[in-house]
N, C-alpha and C positions, 0 to 999 in steps of 0.2 A: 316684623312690622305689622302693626294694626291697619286692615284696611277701612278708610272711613267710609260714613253706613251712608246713602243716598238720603239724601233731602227731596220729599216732595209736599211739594205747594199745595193747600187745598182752602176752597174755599166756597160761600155760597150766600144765598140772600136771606132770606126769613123764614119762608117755604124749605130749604133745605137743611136748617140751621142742627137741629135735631138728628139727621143721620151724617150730616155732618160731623160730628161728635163722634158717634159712634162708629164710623170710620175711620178718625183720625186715631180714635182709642183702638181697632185695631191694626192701622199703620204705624203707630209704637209699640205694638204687641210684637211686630213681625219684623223688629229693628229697623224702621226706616226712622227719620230724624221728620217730623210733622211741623211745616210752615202755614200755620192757619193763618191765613189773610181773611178770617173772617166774614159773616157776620156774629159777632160776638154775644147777639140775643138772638129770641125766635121776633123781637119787635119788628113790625114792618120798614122792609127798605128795601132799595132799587140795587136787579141784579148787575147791571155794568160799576155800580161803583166796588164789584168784588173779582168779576171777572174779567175788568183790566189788567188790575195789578198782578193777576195771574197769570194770566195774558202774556205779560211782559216778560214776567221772570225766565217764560222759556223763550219768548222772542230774544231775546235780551244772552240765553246764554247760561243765565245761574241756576237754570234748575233743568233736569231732561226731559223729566215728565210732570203731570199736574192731575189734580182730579179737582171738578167743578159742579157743580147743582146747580138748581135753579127746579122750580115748580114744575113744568116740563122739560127745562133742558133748553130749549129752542133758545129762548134770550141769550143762554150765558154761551152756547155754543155759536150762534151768529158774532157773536159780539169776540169772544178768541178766535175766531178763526178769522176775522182782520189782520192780524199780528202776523208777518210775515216766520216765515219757518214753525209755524204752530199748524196741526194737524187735529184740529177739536174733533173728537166722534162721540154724537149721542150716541147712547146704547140704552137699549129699555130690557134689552135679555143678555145672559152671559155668550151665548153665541156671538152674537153683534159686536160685543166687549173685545172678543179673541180676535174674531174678523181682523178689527179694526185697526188691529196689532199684527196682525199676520201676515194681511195684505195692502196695508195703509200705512206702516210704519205711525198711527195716531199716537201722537206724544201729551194729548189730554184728551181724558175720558170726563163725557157731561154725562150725567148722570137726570133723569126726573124723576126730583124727590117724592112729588105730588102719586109717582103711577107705578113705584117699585117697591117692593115688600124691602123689609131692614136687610134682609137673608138673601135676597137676589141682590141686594147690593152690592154687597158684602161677596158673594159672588161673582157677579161683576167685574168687579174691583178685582178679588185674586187670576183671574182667567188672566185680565189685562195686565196684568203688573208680569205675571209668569209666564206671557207668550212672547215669543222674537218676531220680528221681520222676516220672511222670510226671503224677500231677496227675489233675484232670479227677474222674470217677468213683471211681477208686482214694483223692481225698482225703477224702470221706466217709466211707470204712472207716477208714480212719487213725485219722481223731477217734475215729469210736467204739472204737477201742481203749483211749481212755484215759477213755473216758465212764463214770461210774456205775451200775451196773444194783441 
């Protein structure tokens, strides 16, 4: 039996439009199934109307993880991390990327297109996609992230 390849969602504004691409071109390299939700040029426009609908897909359940842009990060990462059970972690180095996975169980990684080489992205990006949870101490923070205070 075929096991089917993970879908993940990605997406970004104007500013991120360009490594966008070239991320998505290697998340089909690396057999993931790439849901670009767009922005479908580098034409100006506003990062919330890309990083809701990304937003949602993992609030929502249909996707596990996401990768998001934005010119620093900060817009589209404030703006998912609304979305209840969603974990946005900017990252500007691969380090941060891993972290953020390790000890955060972060289920979308922002990205600042504006402040990261193609190559650190892309780095980025594989640390995060190839590190686990790891559990333990770290899963107690977790919860309370989504605990009521």
């Amino acid at each position: 039996m075929m096991e089917a390849r993970e879908t993940i969602p990605i997406a970004s504004d104007h500013a991120g439009f360009e490594l966008k691409q070239k991320l998505a071109a290697e998340l089909a390299k690396q057999g993931f199934n790439v849901n670009d939700l767009g922005a479908a040029t580098a034409e100006a426009s506003d990062y919330p109307d890309y990083a809701h609908p990304l937003a949602r897909e993992v609030a929502d359940g249909n996707a596990k993880r996401a990768i998001l842009l934005c010119g620093s990060g900060v817009g589209a990462d404030i703006v998912a991390n609304r979305y209840p059970r969603v974990r946005a972690a900017l990252a500007w180095i691969p380090e941060i990327a891993e972290l953020s996975r390790r000890h955060n169980d972060s289920n979308v990684l922002v990205i600042p297109a504006r402040f990261v080489s193609d190559d650190e992205a892309v780095e980025m990006m594989n640390r995060w996609l190839n590190t686990e949870f790891e559990g333990g101490r770290h899963a107690r923070r977790v919860e309370k992230i989504d605990a009521e205070y």
